[in-house]
PDB file of N, CA, C and O in Angstrom, chain B, residues numbered from 101:
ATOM      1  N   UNK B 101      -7.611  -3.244  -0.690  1.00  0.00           N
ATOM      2  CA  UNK B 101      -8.388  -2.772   0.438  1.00  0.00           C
ATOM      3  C   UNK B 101      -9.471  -1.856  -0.121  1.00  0.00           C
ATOM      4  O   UNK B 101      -9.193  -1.045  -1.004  1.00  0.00           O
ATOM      5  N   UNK B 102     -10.452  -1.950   0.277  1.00  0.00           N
ATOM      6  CA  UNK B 102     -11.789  -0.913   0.056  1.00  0.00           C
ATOM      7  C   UNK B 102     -12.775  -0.478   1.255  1.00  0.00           C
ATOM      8  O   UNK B 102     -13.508  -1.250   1.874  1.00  0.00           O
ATOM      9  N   UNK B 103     -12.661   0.792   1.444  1.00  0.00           N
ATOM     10  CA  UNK B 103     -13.578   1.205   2.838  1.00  0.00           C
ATOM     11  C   UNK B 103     -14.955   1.820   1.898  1.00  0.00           C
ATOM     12  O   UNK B 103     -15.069   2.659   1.005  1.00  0.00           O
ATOM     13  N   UNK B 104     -16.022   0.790   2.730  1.00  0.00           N
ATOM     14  CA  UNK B 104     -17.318   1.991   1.909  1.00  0.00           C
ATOM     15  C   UNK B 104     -17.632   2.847   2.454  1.00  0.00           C
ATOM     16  O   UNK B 104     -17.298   3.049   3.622  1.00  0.00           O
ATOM     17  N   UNK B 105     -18.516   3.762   1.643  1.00  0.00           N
ATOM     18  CA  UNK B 105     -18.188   4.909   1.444  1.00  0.00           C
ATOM     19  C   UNK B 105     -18.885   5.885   2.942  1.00  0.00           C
ATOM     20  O   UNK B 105     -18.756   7.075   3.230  1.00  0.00           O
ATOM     21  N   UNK B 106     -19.436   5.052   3.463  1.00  0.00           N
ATOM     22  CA  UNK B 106     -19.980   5.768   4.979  1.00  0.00           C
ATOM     23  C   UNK B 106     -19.022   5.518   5.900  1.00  0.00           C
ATOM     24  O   UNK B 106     -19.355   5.591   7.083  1.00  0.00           O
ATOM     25  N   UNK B 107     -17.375   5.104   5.493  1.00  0.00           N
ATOM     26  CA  UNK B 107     -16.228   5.199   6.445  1.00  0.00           C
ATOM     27  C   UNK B 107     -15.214   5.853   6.294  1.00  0.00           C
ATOM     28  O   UNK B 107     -14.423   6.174   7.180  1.00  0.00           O
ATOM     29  N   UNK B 108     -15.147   6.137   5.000  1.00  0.00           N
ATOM     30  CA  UNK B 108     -14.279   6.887   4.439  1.00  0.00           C
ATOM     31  C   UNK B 108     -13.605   8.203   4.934  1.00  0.00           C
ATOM     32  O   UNK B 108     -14.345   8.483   5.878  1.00  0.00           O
ATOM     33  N   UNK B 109     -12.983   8.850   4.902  1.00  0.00           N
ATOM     34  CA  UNK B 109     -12.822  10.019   5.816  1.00  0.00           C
ATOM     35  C   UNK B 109     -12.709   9.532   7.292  1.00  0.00           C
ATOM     36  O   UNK B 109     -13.565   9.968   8.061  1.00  0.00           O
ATOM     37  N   UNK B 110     -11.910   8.816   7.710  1.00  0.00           N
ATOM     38  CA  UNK B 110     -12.457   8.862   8.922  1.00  0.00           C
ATOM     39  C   UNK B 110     -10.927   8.431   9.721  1.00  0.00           C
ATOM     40  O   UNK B 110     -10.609   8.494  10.909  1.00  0.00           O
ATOM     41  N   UNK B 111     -10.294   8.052   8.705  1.00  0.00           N
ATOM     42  CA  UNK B 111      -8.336   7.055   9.235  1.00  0.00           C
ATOM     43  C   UNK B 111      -9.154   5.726   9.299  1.00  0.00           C
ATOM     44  O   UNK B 111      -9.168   5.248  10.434  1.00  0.00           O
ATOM     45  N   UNK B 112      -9.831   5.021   8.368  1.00  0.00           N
ATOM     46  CA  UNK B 112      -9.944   3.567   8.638  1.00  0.00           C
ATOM     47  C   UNK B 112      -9.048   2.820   7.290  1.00  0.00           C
ATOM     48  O   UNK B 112      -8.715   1.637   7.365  1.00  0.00           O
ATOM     49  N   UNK B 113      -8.816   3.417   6.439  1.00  0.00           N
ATOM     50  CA  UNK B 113      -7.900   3.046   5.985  1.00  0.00           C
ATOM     51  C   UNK B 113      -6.560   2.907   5.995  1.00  0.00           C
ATOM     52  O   UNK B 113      -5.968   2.115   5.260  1.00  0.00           O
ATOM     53  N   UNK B 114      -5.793   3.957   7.145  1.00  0.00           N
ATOM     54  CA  UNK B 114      -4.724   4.312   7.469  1.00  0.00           C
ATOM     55  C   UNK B 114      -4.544   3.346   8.414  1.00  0.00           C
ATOM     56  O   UNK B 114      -3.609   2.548   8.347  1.00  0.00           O
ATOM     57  N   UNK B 115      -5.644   3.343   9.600  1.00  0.00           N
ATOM     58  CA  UNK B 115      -5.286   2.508  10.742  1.00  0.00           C
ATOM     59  C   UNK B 115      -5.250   0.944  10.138  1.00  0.00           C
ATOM     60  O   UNK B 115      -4.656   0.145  10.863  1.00  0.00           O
ATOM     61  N   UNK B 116      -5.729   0.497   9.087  1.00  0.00           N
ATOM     62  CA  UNK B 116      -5.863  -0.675   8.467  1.00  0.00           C
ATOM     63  C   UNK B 116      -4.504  -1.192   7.722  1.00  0.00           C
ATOM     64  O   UNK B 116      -4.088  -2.335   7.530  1.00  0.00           O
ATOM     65  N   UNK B 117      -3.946   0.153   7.357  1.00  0.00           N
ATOM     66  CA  UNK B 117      -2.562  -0.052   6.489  1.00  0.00           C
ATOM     67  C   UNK B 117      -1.215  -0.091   7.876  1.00  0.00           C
ATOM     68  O   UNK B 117      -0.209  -0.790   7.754  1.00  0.00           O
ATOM     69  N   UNK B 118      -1.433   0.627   8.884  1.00  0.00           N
ATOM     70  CA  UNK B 118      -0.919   0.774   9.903  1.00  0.00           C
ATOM     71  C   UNK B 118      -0.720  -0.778  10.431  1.00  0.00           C
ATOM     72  O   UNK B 118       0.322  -1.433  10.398  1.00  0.00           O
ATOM     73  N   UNK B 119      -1.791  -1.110  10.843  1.00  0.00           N
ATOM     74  CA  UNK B 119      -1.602  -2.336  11.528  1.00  0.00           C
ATOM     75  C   UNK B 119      -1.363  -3.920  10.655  1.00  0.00           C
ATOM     76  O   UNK B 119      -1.511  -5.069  11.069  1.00  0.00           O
ATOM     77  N   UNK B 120      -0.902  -3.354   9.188  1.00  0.00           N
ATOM     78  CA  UNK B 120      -1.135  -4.430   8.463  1.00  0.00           C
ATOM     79  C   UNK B 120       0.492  -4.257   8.426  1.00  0.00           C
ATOM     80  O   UNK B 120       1.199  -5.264   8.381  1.00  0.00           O
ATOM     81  N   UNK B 121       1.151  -2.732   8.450  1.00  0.00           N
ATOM     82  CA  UNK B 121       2.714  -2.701   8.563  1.00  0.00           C
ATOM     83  C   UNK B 121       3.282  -2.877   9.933  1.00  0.00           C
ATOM     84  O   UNK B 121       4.483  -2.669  10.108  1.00  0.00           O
ATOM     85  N   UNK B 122       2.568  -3.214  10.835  1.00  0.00           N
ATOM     86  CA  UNK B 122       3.188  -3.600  12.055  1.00  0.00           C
ATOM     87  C   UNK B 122       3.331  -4.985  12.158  1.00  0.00           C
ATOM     88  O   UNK B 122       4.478  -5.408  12.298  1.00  0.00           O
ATOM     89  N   UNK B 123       2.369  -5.810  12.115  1.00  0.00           N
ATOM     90  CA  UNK B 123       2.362  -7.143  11.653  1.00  0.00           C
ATOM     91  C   UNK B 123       3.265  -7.569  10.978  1.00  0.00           C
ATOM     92  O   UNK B 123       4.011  -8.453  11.399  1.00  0.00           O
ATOM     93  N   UNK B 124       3.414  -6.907   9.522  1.00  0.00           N
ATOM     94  CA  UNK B 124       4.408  -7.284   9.061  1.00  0.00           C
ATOM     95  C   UNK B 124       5.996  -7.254   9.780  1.00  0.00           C
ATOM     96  O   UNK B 124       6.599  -8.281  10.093  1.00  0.00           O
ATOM     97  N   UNK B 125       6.372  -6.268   9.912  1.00  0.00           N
ATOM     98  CA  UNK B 125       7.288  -6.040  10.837  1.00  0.00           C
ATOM     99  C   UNK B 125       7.440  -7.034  12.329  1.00  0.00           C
ATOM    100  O   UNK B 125       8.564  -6.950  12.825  1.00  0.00           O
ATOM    101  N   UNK B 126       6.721  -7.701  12.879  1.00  0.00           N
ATOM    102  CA  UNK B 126       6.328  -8.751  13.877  1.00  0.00           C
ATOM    103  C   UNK B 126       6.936  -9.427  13.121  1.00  0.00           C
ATOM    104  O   UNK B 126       8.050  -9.524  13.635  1.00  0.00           O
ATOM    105  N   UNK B 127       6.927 -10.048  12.083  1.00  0.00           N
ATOM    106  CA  UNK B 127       6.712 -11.358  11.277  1.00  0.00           C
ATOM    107  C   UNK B 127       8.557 -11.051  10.517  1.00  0.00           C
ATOM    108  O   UNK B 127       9.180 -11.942   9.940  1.00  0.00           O
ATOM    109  N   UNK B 128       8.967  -9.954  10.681  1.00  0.00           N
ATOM    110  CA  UNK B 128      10.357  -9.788   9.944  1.00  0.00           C
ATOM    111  C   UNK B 128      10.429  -9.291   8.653  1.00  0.00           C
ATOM    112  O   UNK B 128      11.497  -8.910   8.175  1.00  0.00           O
ATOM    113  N   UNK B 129       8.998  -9.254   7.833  1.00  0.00           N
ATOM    114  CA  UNK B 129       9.022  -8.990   6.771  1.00  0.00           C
ATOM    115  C   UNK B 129       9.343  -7.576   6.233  1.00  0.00           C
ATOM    116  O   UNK B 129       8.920  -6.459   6.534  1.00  0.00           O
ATOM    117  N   UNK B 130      10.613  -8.210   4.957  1.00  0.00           N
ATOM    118  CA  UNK B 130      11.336  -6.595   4.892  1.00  0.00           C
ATOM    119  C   UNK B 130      10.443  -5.265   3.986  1.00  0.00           C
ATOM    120  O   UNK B 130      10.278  -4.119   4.402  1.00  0.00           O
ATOM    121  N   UNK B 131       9.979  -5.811   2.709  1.00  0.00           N
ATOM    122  CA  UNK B 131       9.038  -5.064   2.155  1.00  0.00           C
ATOM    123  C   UNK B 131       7.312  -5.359   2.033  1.00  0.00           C
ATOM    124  O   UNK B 131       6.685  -6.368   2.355  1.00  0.00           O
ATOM    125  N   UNK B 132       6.928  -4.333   1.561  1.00  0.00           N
ATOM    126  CA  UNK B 132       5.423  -4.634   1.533  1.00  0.00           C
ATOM    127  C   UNK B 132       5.158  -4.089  -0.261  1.00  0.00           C
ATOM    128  O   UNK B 132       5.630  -3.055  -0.733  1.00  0.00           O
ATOM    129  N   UNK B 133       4.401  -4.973  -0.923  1.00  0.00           N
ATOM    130  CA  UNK B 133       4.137  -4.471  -2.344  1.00  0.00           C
ATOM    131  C   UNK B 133       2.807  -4.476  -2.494  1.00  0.00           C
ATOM    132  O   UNK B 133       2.281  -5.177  -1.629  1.00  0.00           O
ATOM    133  N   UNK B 134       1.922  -3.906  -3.353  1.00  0.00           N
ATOM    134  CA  UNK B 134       1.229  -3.971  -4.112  1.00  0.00           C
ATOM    135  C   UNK B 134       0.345  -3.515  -4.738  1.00  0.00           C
ATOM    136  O   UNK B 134       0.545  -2.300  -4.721  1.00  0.00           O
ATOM    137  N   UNK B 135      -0.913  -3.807  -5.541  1.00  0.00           N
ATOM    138  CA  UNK B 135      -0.901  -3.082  -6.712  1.00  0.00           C
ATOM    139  C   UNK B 135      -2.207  -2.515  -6.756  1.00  0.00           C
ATOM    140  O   UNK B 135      -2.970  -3.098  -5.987  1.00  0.00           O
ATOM    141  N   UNK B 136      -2.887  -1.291  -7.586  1.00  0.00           N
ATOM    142  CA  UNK B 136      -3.733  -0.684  -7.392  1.00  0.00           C
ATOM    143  C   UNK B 136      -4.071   0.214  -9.163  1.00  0.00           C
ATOM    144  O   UNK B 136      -3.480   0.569 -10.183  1.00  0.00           O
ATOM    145  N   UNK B 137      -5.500   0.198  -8.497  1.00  0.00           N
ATOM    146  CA  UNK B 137      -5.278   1.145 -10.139  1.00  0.00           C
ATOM    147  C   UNK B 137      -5.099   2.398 -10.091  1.00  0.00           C
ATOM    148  O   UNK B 137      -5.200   3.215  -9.176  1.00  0.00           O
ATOM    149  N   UNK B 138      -4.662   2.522 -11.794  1.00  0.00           N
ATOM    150  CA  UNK B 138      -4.591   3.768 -11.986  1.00  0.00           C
ATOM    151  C   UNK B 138      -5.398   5.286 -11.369  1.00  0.00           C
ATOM    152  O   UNK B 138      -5.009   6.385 -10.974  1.00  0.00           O
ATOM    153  N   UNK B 139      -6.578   4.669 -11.539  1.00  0.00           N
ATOM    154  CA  UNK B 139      -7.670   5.594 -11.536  1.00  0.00           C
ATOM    155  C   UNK B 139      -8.134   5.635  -9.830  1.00  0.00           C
ATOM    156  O   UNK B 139      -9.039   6.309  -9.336  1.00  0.00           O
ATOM    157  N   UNK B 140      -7.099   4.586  -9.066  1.00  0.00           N
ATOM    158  CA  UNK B 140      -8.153   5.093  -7.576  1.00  0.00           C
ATOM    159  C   UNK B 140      -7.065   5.973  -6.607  1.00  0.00           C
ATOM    160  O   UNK B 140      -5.993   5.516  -6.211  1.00  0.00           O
ATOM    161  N   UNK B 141      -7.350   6.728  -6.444  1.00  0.00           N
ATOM    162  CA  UNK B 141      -6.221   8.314  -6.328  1.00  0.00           C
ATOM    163  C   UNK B 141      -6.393   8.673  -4.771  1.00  0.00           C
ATOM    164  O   UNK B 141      -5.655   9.465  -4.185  1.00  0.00           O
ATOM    165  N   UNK B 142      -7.128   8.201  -4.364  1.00  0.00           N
ATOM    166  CA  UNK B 142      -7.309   7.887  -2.783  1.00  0.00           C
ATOM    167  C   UNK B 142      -6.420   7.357  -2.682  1.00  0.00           C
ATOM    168  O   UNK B 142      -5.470   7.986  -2.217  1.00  0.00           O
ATOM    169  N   UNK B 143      -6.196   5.772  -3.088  1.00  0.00           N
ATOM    170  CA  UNK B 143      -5.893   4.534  -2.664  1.00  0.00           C
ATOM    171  C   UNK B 143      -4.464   5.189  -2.888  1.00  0.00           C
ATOM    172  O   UNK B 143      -3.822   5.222  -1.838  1.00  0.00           O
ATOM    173  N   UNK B 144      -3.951   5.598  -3.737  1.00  0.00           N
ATOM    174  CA  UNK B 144      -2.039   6.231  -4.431  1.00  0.00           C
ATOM    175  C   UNK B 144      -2.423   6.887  -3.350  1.00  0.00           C
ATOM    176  O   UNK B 144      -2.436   6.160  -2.357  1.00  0.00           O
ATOM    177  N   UNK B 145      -2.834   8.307  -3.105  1.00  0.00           N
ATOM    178  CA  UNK B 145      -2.350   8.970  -2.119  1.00  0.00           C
ATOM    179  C   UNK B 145      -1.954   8.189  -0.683  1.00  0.00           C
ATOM    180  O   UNK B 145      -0.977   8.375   0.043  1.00  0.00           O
ATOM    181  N   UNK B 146      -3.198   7.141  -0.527  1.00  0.00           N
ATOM    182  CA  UNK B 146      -2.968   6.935   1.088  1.00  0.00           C
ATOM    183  C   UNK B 146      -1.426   6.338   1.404  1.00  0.00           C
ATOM    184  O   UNK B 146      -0.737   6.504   2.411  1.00  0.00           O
ATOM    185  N   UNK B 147      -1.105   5.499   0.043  1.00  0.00           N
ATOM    186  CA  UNK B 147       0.136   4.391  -0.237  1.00  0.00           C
ATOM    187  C   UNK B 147       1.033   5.872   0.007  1.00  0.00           C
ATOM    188  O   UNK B 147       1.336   6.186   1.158  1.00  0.00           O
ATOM    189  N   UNK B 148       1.420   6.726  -1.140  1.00  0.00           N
ATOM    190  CA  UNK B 148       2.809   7.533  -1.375  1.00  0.00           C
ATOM    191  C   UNK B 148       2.895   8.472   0.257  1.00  0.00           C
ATOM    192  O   UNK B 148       3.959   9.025   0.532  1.00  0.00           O
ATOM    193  N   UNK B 149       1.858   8.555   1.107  1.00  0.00           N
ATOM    194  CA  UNK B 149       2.186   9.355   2.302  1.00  0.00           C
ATOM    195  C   UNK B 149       2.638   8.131   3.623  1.00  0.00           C
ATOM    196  O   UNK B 149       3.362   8.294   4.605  1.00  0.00           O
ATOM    197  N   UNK B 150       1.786   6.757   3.100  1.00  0.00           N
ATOM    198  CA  UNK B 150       2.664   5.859   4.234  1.00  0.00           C
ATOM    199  C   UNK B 150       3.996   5.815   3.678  1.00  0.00           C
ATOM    200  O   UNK B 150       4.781   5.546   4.588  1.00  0.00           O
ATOM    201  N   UNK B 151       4.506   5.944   2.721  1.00  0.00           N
ATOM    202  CA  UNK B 151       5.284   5.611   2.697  1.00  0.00           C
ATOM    203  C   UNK B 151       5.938   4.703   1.255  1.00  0.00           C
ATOM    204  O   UNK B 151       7.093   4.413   0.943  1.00  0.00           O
ATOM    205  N   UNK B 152       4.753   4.468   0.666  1.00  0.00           N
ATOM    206  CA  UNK B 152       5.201   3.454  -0.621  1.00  0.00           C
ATOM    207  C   UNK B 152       5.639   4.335  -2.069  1.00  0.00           C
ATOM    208  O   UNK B 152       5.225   5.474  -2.286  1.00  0.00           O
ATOM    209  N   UNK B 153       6.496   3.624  -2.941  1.00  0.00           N
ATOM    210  CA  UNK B 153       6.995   4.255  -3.975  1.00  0.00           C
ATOM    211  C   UNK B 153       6.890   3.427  -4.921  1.00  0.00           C
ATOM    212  O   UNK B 153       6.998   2.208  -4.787  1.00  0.00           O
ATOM    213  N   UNK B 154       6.604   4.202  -6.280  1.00  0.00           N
ATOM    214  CA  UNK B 154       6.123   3.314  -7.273  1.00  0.00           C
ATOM    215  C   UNK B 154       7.391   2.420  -7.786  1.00  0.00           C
ATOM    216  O   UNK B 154       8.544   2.838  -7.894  1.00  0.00           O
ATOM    217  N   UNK B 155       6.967   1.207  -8.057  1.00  0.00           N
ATOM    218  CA  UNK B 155       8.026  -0.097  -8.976  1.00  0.00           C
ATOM    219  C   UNK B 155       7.443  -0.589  -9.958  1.00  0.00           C
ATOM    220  O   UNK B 155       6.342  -0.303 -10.429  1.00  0.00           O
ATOM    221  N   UNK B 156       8.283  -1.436 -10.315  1.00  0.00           N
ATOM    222  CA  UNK B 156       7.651  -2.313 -11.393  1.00  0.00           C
ATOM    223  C   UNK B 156       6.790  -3.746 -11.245  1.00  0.00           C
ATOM    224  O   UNK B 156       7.130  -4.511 -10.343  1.00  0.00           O
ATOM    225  N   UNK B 157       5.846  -4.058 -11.994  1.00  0.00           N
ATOM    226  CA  UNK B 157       5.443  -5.252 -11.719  1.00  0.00           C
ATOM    227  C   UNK B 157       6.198  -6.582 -10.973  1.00  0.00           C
ATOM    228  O   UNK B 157       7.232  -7.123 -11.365  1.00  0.00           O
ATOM    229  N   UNK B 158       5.478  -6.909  -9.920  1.00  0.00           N
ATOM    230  CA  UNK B 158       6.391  -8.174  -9.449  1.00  0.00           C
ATOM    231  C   UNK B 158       5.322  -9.503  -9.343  1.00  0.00           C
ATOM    232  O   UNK B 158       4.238  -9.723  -9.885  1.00  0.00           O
ATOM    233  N   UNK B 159       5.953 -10.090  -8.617  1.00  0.00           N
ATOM    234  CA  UNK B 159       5.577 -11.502  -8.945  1.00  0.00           C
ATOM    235  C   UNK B 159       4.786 -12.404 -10.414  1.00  0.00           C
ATOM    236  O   UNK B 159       5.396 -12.752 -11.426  1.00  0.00           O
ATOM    237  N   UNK B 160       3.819 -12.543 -10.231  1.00  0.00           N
ATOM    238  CA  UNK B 160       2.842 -12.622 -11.586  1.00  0.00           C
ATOM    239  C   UNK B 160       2.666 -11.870 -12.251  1.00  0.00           C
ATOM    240  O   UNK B 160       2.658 -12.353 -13.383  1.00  0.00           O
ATOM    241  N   UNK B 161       2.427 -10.419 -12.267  1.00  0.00           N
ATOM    242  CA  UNK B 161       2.204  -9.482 -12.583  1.00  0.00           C
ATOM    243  C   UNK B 161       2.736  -8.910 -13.716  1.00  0.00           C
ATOM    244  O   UNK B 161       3.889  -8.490 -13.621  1.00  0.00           O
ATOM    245  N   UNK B 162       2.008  -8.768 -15.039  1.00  0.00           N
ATOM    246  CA  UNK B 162       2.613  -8.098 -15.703  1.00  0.00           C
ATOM    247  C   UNK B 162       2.704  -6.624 -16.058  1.00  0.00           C
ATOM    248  O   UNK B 162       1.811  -5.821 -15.787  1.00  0.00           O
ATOM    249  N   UNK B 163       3.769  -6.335 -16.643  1.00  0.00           N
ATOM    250  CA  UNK B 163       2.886  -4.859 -17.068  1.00  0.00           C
ATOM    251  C   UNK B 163       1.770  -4.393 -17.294  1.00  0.00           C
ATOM    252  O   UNK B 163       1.178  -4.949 -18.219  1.00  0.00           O
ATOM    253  N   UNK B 164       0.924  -3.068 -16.491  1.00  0.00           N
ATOM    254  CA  UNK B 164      -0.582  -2.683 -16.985  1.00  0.00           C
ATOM    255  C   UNK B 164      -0.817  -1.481 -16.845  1.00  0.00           C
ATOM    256  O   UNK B 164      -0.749  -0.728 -15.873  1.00  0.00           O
ATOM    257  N   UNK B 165      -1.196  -1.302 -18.237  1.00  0.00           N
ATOM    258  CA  UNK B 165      -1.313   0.170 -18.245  1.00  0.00           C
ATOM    259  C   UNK B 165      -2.537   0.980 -17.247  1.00  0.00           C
ATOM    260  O   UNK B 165      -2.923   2.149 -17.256  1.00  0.00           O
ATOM    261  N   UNK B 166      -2.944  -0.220 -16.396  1.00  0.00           N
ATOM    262  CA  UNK B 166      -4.290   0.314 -15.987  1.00  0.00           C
ATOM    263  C   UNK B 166      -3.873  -0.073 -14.209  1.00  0.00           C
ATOM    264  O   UNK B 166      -4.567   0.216 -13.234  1.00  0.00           O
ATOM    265  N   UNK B 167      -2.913  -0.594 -14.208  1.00  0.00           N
ATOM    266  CA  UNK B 167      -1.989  -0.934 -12.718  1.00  0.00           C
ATOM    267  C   UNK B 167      -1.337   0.498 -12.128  1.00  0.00           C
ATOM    268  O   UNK B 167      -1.555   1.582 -12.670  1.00  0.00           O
ATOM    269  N   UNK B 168      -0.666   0.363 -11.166  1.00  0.00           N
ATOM    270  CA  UNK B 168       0.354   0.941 -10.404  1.00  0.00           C
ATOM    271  C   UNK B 168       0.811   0.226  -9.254  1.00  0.00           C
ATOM    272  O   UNK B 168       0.265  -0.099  -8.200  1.00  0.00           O
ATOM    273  N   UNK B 169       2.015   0.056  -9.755  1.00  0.00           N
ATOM    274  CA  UNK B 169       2.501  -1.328  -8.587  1.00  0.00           C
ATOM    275  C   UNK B 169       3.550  -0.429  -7.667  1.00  0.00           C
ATOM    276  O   UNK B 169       4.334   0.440  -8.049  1.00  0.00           O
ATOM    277  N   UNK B 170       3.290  -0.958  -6.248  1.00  0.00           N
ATOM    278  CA  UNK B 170       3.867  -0.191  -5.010  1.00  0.00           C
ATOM    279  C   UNK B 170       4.620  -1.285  -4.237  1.00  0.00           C
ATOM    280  O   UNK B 170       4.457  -2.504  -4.301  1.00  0.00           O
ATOM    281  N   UNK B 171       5.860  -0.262  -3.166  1.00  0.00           N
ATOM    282  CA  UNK B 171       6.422  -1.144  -2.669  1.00  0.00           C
ATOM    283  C   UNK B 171       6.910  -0.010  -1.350  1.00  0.00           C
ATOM    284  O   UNK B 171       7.054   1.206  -1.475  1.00  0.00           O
ATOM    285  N   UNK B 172       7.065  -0.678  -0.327  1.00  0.00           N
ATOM    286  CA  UNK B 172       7.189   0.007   1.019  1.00  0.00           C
ATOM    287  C   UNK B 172       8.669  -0.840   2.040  1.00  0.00           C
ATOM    288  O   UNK B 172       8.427  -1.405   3.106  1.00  0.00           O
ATOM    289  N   UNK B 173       9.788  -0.781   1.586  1.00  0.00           N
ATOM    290  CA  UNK B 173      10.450  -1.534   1.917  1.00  0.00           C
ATOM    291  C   UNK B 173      10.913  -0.892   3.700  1.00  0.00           C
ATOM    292  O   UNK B 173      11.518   0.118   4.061  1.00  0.00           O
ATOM    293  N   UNK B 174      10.364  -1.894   4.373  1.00  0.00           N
ATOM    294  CA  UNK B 174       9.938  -1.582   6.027  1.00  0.00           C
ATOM    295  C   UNK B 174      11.688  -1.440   7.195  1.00  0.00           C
ATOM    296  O   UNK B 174      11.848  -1.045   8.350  1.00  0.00           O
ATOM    297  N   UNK B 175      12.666  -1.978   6.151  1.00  0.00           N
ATOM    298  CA  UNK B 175      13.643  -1.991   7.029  1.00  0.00           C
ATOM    299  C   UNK B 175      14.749  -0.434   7.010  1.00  0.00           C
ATOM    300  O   UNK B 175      15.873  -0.150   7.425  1.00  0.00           O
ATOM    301  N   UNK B 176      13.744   0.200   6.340  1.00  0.00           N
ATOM    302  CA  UNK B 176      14.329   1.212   5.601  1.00  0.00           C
ATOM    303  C   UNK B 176      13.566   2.795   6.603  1.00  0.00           C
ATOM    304  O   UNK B 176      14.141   3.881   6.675  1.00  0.00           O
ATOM    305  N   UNK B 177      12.370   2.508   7.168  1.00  0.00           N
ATOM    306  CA  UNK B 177      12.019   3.035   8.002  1.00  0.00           C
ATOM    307  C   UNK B 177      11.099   2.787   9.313  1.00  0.00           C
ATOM    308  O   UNK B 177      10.383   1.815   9.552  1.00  0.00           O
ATOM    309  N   UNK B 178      11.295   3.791   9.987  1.00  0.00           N
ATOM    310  CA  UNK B 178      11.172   3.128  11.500  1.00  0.00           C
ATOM    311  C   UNK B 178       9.459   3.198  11.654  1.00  0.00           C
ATOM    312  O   UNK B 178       8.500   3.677  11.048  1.00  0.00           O
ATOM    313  N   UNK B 179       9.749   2.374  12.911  1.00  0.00           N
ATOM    314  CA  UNK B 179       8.125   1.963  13.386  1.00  0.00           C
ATOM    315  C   UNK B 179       7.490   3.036  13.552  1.00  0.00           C
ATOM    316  O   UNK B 179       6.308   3.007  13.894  1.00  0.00           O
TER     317      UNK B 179
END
């Protein structure tokens, strides 16, 4: 996800992550993953306050030192 930069500040990323974990949740789906870099510290913060915690590479993904792979497993907390 990327908001430019004349939206930023504003919850358009939150409301974007919001309604992307409700959906999911519609749909049954138990976790949400994925991956971001190191260096974008927005993007970690917005993840570790919804709710996501760092894991290890999944699917394709290999180890990267320049990654940070996330995971938000949804059955674990409420709507």
């Amino acid at each position: 996800m990327w908001v430019v930069p004349e939206a930023r500040r504003r919850g358009v990323s939150k409301a974007i992550l919001a309604a992307l974990e409700m959906r999911a949740r519609s749909e049954h789906v138990a976790a949400l993953r994925l991956e971001t870099g190191v260096e974008s510290h927005a993007a970690l913060n917005l993840y570790t306050q919804a709710g996501f915690r760092k894991r290890g590479p999944f699917g394709d993904y290999r180890e990267d030192p320049l990654s940070v792979f996330m995971e938000k497993e949804l059955s674990k907390h409420p709507r």
